[in-house]
N, C-alpha and C positions, 0 to 999 in steps of 0.2 A: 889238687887231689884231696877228696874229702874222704872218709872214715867215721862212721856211728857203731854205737856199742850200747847195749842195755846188760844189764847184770840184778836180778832178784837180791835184795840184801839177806836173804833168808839163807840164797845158796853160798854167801860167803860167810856167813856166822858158819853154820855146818862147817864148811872148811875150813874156817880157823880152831872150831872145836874139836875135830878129827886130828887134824894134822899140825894145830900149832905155830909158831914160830918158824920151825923148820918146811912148813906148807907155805908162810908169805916168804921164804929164802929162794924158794923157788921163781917166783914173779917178780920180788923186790931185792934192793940193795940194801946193804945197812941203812944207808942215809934215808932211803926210801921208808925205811921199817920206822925209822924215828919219826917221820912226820905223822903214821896212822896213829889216832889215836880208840878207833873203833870197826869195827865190822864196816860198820855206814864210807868211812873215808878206805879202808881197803878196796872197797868194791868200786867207789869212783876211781881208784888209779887202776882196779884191772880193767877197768870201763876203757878207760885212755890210754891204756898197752895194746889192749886189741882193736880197738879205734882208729889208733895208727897204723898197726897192722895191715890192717882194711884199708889203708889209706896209700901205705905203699903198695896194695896189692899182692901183698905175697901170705900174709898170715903170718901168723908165729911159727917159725921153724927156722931152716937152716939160714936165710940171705937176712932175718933179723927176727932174734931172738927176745927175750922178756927184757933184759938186761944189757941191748943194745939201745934199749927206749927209757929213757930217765926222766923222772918225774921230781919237781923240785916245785918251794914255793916263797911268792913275794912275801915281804914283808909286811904286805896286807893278805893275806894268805889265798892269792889266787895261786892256782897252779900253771907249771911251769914246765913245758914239753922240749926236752932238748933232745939227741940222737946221738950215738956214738960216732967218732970220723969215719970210720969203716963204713957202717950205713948211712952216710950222709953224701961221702963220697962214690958209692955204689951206684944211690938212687940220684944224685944229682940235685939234692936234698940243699936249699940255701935258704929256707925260715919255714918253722913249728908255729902252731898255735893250737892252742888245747881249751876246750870247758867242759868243766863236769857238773852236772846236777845230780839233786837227789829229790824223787817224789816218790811220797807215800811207801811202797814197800822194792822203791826203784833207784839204782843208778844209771846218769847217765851220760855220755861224753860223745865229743864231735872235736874230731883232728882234723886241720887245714894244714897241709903241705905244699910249700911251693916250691918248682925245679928251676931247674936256670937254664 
């Protein structure tokens, strides 16, 4: 199952200037808040929340939420899609794969999900 996502880095500067800290609390974890170091990297991980989204086919809401989808990264700083057990168990969910890019005034990510 595949999942794409684009995200204007414009409309997530706005949203972190509105809303703050308290606005990426909403889509990110702590651990998640620690890696953003900008607008530009927020928006490649909302990129890759609702990528996967798309990817389990259900969207953001109740069968898996922002916060069921975790985003971490290697030690050479690729990013890193892993799933809560409840959504992973649900969807039949046995390996993530995530890329995010950023062009020009764009983010962008593509989730591969495979079931078993």
């Amino acid at each position: 199952m595949i999942g794409i996502d684009l995200i204007k880095l414009d409309r997530m500067k706005r949203f972190i200037e509105r809303f703050g800290d308290r606005g990426l609390r909403k889509f990110l974890s702590e651990n998640e808040i620690v890696l953003i170091n900008n607008p530009r990297s927020a928006a490649g991980f909302w990129a890759a929340k609702e990528a996967c989204s798309k990817a389990l086919g259900c969207g953001i809401g109740a069968e898996c939420g922002f916060h069921d989808i975790i985003i971490s990264k290697t030690p050479k700083g690729a990013p890193i899609l892993n799933l809560t057990p409840k959504v992973m168990e649900y969807f039949s969910i046995t390996d993530t794969s995530v890329s995010i890019t950023h062009d020009g005034d764009y983010a962008i990510a593509v989730v591969a999900l495979q079931r078993s």
